[in-house]
N, C-alpha and C positions, 0 to 999 in steps of 0.2 A: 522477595520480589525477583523473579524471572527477567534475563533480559532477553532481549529480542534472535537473539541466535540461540540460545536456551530454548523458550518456547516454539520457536518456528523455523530454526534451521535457516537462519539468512544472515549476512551482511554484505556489506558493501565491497564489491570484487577486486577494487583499486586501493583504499584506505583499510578497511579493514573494519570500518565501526557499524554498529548494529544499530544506532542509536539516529541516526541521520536517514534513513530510508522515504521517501515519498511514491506511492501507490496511487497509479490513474487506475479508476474502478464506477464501474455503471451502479448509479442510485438510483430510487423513483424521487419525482420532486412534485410537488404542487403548482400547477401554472397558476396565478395569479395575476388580477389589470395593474398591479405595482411591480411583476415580476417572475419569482419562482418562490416556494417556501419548502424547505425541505423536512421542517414538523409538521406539515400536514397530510402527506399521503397516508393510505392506509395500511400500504405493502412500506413497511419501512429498512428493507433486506438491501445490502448490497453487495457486489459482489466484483471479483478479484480473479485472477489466476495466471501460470504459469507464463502466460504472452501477454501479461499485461503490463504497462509501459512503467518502469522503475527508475527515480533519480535519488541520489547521494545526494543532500542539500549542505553536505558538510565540502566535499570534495568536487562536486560537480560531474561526477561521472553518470553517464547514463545505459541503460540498456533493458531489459526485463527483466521480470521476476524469478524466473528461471537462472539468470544469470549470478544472481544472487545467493542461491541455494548452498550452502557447506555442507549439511547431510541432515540425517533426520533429527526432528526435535528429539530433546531428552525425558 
């Protein structure tokens, strides 16, 4: 099992752990009269990238996903 600096080239830029990462990322969701449902859309793709908003939920640091980057996966 791969961990998250292995497959993607990230951790966290204050702490150091790969394992704490949280990613703000656009999804489609299903409006529903109770709400939203996000197993119902059709397009169920989401999506992510280098300006997108990154927190350390282990350490509390924030910044982007770009911030985060150590080098290329392996």
């Amino acid at each position: 099992m791969n961990t998250v600096s292995e497959e993607w080239g990230m951790a966290c830029p204050a702490c150091g752990r790969d394992d704490s990462l949280d990613i703000a990322f656009e999804a489609w969701t299903r409006l529903t009269a109770d709400g939203t449902d996000d197993s119902l859309p059709a397009d169920s793709t989401h999506e992510w990238g280098e300006a997108s908003a990154c927190i350390c939920s282990y350490c509390n640091w924030s910044g982007t996903v770009a911030d985060t980057e150590i080098g290329e996966p392996a």
